[in-house]
C-alpha positions in Angstrom: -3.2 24.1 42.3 -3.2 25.5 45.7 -5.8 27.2 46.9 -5.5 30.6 49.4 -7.7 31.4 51.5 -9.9 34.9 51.6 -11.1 37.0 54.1 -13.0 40.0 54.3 -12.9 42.1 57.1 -15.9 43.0 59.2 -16.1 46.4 57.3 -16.4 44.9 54.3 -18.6 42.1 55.4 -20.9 45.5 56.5 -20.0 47.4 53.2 -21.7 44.6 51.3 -24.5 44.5 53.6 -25.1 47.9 53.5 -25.3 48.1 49.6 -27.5 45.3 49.2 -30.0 46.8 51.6 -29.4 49.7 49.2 -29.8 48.2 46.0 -32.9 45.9 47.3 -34.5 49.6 48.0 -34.1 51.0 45.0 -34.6 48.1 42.7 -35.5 44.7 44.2 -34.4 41.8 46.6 -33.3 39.3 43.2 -31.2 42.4 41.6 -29.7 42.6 45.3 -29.3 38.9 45.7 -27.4 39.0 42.4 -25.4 41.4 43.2 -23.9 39.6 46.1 -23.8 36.5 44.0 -21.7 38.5 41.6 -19.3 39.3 44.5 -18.9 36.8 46.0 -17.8 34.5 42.8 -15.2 36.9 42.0 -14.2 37.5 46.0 -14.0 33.3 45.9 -11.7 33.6 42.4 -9.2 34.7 44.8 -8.2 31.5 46.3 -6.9 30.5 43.3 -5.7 33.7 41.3 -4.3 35.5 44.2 -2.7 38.1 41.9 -6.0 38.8 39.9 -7.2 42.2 39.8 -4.7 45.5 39.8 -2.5 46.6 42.7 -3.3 49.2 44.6 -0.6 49.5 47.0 -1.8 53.6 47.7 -4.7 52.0 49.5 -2.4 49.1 51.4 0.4 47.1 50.9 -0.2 44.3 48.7 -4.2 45.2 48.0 -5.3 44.8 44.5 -8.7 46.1 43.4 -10.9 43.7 41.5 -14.7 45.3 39.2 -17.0 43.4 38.9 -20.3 44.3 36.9 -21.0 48.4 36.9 
């Protein structure tokens, strides 16, 4: 199986800063921590299942939108 590989861009790399600062804030560091865990497993799922999650061509060509937890 080949495997892609996946890139955020430097707004997203900040995005998911940004929201585990938050979450650390209102919660705590390990709910934070999992959170990114969370993330990045199903960001890294990419490389193999390119075409997982549902298109959403409105935001760009090609993008697909993937949930992950609430």
């Amino acid at each position: 199986m080949k495997a892609y590989q996946v890139l955020l861009t430097d707004r997203a790399e900040a995005d998911l800063l940004l929201q585990h600062f938050r979450i650390a804030q209102l919660a705590n560091i390990t709910i934070a921590d999992r959170f990114l865990d969370r993330l990045e497993t199903a960001v890294s799922s990419l490389s193999y299942f390119p075409e997982r999650g549902v298109p959403r061509d409105s935001v760009a060509l090609g993008a697909r939108i993937l949930i992950e937890g609430n």
